[in-house]
N, CA, C and O of each residue as an XYZ file, in Angstrom:
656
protein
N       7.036     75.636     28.725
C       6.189     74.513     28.376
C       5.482     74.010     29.639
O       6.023     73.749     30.713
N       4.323     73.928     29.362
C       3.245     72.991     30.528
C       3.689     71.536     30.916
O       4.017     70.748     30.029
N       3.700     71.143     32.374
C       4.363     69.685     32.144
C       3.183     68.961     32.539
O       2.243     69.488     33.134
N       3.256     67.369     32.101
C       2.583     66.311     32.597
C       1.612     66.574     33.671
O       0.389     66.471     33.575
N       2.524     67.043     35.057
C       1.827     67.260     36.546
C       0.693     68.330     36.538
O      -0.323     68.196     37.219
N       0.922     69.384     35.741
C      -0.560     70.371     35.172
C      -1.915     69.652     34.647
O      -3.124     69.736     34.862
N      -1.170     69.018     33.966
C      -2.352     68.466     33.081
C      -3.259     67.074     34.694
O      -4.381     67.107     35.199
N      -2.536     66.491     34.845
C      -2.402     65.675     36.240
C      -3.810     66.280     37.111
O      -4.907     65.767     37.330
N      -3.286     67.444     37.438
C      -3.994     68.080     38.376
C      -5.129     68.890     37.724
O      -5.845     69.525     38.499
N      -5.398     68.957     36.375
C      -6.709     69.521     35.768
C      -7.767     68.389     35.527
O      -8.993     68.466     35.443
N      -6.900     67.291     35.439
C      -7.886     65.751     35.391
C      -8.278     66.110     36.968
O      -9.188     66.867     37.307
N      -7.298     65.322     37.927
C      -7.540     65.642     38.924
C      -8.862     66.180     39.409
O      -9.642     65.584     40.151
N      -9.041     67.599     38.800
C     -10.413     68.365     39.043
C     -11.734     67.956     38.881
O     -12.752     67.826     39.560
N     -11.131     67.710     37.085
C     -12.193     66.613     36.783
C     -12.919     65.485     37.345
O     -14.120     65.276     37.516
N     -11.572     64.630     37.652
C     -12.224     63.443     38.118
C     -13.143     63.652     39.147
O     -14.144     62.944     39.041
N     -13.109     64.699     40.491
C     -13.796     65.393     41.534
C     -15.406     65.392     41.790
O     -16.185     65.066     42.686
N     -15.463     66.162     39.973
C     -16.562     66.851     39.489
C     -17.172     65.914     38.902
O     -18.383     65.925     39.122
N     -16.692     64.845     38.027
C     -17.563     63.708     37.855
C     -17.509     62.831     38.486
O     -17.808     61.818     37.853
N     -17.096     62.533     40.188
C     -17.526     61.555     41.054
C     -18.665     62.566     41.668
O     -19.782     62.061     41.779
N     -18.548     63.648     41.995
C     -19.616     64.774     42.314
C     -20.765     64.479     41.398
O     -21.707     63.978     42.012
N     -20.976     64.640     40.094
C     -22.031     64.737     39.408
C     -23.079     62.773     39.320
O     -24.270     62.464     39.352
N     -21.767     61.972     39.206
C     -22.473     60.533     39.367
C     -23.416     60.203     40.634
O     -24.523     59.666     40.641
N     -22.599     60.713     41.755
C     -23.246     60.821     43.042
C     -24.658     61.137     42.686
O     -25.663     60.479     42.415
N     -24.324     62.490     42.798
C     -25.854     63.201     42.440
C     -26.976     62.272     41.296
O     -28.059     61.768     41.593
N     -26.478     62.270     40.331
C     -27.285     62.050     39.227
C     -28.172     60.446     40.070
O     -29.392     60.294     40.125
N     -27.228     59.567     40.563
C     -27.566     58.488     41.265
C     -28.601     58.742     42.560
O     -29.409     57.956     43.056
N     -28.440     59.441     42.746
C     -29.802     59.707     44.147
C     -30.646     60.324     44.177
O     -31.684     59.985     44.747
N     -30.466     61.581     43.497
C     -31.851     62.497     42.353
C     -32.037     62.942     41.065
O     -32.556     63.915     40.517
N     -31.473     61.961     40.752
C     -31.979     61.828     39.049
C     -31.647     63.512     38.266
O     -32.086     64.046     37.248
N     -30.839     63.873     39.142
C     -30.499     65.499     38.629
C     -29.144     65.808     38.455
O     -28.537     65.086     39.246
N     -28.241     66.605     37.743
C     -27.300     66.777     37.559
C     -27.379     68.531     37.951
O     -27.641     69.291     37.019
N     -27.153     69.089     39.290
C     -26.602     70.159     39.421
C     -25.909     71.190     38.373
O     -24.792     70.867     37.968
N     -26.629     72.732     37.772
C     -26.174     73.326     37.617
C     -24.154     73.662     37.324
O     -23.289     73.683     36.449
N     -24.419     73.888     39.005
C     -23.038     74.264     39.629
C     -21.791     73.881     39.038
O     -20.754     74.495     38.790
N     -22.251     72.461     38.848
C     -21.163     70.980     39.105
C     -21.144     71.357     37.517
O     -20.158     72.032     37.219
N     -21.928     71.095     36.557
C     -21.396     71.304     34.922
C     -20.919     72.479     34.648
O     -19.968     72.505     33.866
N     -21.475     73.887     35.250
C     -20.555     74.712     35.083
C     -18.779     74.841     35.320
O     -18.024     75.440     34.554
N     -18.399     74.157     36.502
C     -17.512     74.026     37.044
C     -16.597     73.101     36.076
O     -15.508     73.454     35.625
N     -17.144     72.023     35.869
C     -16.720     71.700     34.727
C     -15.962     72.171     33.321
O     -14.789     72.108     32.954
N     -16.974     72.588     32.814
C     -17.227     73.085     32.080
C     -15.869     74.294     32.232
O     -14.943     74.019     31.469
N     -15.607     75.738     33.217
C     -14.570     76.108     33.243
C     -13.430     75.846     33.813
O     -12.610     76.744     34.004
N     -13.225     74.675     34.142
C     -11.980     73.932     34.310
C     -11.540     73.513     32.874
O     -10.495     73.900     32.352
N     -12.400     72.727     32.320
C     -12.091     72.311     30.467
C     -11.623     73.459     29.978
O     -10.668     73.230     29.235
N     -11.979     75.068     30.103
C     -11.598     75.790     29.311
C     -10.276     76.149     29.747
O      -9.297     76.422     29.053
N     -10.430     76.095     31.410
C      -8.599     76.340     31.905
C      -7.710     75.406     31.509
O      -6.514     75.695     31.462
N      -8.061     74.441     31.244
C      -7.483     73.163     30.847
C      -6.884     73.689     29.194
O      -5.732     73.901     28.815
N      -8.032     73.770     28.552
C      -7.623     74.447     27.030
C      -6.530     75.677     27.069
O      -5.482     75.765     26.429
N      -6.877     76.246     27.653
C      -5.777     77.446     28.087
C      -4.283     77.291     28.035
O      -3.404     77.731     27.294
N      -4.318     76.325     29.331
C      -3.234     75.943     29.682
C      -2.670     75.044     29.022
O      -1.466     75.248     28.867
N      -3.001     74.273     28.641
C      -2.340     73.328     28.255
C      -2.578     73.253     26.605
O      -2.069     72.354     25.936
N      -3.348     74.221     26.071
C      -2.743     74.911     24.702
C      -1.749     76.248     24.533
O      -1.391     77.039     23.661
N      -1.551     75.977     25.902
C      -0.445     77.509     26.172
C      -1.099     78.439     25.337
O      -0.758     78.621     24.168
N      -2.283     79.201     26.046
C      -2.541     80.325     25.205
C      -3.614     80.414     24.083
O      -4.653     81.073     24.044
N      -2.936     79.364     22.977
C      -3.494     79.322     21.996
C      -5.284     79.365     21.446
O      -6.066     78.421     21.337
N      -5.488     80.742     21.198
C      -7.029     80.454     20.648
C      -7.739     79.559     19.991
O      -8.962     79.585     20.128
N      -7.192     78.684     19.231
C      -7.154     77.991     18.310
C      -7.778     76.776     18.978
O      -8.646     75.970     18.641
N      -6.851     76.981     20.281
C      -7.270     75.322     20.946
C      -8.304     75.787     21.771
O      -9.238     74.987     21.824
N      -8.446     76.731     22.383
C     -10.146     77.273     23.272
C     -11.328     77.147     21.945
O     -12.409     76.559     21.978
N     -10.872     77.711     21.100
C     -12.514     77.733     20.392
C     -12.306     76.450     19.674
O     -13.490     76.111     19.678
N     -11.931     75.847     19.293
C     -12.030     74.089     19.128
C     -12.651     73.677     20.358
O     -13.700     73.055     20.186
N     -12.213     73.891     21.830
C     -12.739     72.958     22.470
C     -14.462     73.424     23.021
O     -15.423     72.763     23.416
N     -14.197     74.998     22.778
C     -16.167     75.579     22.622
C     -16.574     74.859     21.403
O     -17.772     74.686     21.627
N     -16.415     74.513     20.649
C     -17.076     74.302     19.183
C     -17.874     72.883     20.095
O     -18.903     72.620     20.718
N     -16.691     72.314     19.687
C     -16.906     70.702     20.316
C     -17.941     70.374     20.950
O     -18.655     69.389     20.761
N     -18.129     71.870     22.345
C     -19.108     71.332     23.535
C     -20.598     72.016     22.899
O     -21.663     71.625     23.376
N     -20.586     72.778     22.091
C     -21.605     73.488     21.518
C     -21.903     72.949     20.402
O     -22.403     73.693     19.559
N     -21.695     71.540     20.067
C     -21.657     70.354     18.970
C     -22.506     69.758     19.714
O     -23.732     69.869     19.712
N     -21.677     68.964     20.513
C     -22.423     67.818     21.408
C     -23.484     68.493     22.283
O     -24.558     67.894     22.241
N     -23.473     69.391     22.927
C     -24.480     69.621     23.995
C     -25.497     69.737     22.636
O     -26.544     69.133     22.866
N     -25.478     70.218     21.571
C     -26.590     70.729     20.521
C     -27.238     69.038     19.812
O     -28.285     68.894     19.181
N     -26.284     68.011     20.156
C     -27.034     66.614     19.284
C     -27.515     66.104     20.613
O     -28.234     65.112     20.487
N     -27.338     66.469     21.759
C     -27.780     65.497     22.984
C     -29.096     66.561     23.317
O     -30.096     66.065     23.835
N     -29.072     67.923     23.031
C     -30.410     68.593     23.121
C     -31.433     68.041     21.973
O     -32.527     67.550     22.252
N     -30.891     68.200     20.539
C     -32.189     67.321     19.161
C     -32.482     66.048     19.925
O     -33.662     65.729     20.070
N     -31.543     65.307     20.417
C     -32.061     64.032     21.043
C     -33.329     64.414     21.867
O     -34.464     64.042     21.568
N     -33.092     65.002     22.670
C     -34.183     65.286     24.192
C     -35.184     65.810     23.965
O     -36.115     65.539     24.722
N     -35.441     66.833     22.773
C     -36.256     67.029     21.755
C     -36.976     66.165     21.202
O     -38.172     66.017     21.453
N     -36.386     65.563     20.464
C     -36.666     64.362     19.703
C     -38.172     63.447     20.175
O     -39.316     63.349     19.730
N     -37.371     62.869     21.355
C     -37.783     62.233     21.925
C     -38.773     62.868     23.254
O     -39.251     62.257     24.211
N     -38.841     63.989     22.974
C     -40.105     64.547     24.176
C     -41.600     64.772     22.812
O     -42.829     64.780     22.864
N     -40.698     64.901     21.887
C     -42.107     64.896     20.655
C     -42.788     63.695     20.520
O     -43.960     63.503     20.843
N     -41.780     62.639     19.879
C     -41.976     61.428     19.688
C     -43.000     61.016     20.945
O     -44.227     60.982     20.851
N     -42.315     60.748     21.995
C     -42.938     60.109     23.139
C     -43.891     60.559     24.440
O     -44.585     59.800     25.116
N     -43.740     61.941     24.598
C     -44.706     62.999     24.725
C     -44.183     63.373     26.278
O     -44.774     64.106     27.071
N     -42.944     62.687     26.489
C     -42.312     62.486     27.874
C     -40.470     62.713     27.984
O     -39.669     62.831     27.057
N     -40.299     62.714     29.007
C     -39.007     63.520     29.036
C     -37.794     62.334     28.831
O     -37.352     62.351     29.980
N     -37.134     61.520     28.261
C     -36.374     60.875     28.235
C     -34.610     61.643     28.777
O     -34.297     61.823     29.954
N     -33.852     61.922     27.753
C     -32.834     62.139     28.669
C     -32.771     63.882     28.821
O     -33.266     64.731     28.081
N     -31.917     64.053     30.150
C     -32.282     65.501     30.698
C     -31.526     66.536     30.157
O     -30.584     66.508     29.366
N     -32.218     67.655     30.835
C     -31.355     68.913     30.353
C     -29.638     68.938     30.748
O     -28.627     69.460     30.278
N     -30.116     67.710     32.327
C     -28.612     68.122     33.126
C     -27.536     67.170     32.084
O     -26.328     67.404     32.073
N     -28.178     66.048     31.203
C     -27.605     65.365     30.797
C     -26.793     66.293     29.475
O     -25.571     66.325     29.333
N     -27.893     67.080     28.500
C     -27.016     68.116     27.307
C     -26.158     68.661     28.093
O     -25.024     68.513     27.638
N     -26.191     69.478     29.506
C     -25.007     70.262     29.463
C     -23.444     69.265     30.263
O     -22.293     69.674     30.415
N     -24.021     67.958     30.608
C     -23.067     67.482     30.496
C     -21.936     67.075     29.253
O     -20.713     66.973     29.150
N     -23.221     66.903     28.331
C     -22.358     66.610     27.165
C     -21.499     67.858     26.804
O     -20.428     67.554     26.280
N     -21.738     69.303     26.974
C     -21.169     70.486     26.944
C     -19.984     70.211     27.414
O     -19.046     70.824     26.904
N     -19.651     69.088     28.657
C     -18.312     68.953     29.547
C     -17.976     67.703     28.122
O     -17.235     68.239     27.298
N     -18.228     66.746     27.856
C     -17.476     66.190     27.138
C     -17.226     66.575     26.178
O     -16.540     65.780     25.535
N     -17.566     67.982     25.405
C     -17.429     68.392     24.050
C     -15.893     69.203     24.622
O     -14.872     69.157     23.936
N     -15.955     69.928     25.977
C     -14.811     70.154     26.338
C     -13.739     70.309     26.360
O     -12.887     71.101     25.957
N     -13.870     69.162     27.065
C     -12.611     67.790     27.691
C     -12.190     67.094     27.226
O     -11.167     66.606     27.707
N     -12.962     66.389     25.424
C     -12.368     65.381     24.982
C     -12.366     65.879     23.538
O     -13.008     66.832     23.098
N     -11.442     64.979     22.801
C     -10.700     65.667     21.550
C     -11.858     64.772     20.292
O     -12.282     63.641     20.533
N     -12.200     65.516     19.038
C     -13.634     65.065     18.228
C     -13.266     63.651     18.532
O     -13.644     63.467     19.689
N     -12.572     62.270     17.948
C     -12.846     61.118     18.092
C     -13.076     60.523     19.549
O     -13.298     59.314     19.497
N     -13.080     60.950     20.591
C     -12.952     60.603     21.636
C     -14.239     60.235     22.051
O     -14.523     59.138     22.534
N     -15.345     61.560     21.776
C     -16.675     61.951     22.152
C     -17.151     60.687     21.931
O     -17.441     60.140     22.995
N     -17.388     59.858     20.745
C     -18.436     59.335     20.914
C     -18.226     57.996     21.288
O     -19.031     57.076     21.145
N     -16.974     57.930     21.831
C     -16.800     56.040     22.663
C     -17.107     56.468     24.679
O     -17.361     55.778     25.665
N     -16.872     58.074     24.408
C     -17.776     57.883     26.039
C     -19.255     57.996     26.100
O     -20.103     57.497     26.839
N     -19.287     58.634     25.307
C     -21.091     58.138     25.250
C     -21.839     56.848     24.836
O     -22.978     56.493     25.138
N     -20.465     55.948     23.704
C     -20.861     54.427     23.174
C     -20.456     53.409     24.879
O     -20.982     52.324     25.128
N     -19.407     54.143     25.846
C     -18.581     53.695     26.900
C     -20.398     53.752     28.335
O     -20.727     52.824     29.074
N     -21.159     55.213     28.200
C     -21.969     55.774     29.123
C     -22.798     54.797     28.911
O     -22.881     53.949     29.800
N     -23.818     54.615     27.417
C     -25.087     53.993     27.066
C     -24.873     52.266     27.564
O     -25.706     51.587     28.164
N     -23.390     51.803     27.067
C     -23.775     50.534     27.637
C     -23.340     49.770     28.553
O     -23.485     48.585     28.853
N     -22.657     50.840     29.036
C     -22.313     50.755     30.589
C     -24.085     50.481     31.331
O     -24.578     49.519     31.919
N     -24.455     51.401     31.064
C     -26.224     51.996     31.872
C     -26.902     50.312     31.965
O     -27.231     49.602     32.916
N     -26.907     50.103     30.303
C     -27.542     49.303     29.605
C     -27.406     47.840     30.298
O     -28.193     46.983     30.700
N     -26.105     47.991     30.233
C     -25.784     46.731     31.150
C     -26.033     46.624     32.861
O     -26.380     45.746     33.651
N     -25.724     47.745     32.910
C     -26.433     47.475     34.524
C     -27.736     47.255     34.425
O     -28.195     46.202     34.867
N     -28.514     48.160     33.861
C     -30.317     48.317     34.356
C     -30.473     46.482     33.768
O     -31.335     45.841     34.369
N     -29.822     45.866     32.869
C     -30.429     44.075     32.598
C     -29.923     43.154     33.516
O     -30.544     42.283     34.125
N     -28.702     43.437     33.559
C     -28.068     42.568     35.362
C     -28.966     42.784     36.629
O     -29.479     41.832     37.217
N     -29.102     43.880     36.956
C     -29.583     44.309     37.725
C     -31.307     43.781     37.711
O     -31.750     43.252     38.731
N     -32.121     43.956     36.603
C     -33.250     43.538     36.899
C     -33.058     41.882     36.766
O     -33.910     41.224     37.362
N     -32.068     41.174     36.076
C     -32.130     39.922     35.639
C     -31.562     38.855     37.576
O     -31.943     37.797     38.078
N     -30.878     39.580     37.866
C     -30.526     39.263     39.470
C     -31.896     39.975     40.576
O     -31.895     39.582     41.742
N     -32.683     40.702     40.261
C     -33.961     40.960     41.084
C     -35.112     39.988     40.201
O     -36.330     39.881     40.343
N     -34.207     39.373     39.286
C     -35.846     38.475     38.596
C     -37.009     39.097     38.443
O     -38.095     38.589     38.725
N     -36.776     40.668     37.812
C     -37.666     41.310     37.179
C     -37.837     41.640     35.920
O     -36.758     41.902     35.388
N     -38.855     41.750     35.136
C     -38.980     42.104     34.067
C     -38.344     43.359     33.547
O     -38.290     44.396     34.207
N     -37.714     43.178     31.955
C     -37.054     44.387     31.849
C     -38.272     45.359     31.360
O     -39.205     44.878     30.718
N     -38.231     46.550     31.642
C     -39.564     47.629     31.506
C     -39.096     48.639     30.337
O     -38.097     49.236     30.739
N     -39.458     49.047     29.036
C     -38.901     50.272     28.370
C     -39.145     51.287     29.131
O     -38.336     52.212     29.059
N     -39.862     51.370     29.710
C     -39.944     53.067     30.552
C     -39.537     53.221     31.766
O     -40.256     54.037     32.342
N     -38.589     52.750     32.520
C     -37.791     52.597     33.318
C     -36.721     53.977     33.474
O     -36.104     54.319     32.465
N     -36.625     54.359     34.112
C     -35.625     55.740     33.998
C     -34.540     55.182     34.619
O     -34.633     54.278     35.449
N     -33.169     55.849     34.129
C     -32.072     55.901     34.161
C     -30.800     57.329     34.456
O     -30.601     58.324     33.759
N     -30.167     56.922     35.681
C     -29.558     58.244     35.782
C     -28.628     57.833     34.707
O     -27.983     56.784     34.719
N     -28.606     58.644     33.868
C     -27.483     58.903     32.546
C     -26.180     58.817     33.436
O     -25.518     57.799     33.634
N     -25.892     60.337     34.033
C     -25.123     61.110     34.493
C     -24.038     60.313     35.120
O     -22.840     60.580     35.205
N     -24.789     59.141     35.598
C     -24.106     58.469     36.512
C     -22.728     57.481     35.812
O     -21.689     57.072     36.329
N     -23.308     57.342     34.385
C     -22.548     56.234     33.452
C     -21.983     57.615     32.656
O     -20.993     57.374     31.965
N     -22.324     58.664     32.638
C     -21.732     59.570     31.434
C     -20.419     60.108     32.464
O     -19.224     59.870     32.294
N     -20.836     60.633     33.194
C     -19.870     61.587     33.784
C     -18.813     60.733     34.353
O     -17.888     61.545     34.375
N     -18.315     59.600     34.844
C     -17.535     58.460     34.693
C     -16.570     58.008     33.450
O     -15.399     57.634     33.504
N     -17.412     58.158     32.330
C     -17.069     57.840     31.191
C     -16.446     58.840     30.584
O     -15.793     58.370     29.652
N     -16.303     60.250     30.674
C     -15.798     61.211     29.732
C     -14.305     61.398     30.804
O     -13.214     61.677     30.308
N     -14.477     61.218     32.115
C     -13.055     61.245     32.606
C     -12.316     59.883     32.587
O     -11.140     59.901     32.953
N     -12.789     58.863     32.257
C     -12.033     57.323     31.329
C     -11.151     57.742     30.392
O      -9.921     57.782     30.404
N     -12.244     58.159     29.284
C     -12.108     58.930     28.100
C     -10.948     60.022     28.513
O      -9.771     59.769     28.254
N     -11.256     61.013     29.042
C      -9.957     62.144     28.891
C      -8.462     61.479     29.683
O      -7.370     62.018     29.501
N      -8.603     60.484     30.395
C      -7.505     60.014     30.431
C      -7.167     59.006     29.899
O      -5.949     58.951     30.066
N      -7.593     57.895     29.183
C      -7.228     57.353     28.300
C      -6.413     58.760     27.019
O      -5.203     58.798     26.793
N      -7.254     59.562     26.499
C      -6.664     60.381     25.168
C      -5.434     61.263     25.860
O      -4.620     61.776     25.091
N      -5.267     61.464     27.394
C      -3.586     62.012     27.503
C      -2.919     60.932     27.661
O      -1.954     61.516     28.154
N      -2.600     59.856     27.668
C      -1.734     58.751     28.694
C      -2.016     57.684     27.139
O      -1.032     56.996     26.871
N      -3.046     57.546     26.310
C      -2.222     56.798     25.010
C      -1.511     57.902     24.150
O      -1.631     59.124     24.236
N      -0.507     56.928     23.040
C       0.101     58.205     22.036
C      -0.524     58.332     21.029
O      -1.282     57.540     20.469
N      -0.179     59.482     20.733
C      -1.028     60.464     19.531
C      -0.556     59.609     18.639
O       0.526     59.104     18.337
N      -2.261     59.572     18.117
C      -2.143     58.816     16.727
C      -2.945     57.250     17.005
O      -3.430     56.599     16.079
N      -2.969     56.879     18.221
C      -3.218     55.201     18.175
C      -4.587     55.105     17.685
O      -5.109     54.002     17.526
């Protein structure tokens, strides 16, 4: 059996990779390749391991990220039709690829309800303490509130008990 301290040290990784990716996303509005891949196969070593093996639990946790990365791409879509401009990024779908991952189906969408108004709330504090007007077209590093939020999220869902 896999103990506690495995799992410990696959967050661990995590947490790494999304202080790595917030960084980034915060100073060039970009989310590195590298960094979601990396991700991305740590979650699956993670599935591995700590489904001991089990296929069952790897392609659940591909489904998941090939769920979410696929509603955060219609979004980016969406909204490059609609508005004729790029709202949220590519680096942002394949992040969601890391939270489709890493976190178990109910989990997903309180780090992204955890990412949006996290953001939300900063960009109005923030302009309301510079005594500026709030702007709709204002850009926002996502990455910075997402990738924070899905390692909240994956440790909140090991460390409460199943079922709460």
């Amino acid at each position: 059996m896999v103990g506690a301290g495995t799992a410990g040290v696959l967050g661990g990784g995590l947490a790494l990779i999304m202080l790595a990716i917030a960084i980034t996303d915060a100073r060039s509005f970009l989310i590195p390749d590298p960094l979601n891949l990396a991700a991305v196969m740590l979650g699956l070593a993670s599935a591995a391991v700590l489904g001991q093996g089990d296929l069952a639990v790897m392609a659940e946790a591909v489904l998941r990220a090939v769920f979410v990365a696929g509603a955060f791409l219609a979004l980016h879509l969406a909204y490059l039709r609609l508005r004729r401009r790029r709202g949220i990024g590519l680096g942002d779908v394949k992040l969601a690829a890391v939270a489709g991952i890493w976190l178990d189906w109910p989990i997903v969408p309180i780090a992204i309800e955890i990412a949006a108004l996290s953001a939300l709330a900063t960009y109005a504090v923030r302009r309301y303490a510079l005594r500026h007007r709030l702007r709709p077209s204002t850009r926002l590093p996502f990455g910075l509130f997402f990738a924070p939020a899905i390692w909240i999220c994956w440790l909140l869902q090991t460390t409460l008990p199943s079922g709460w």
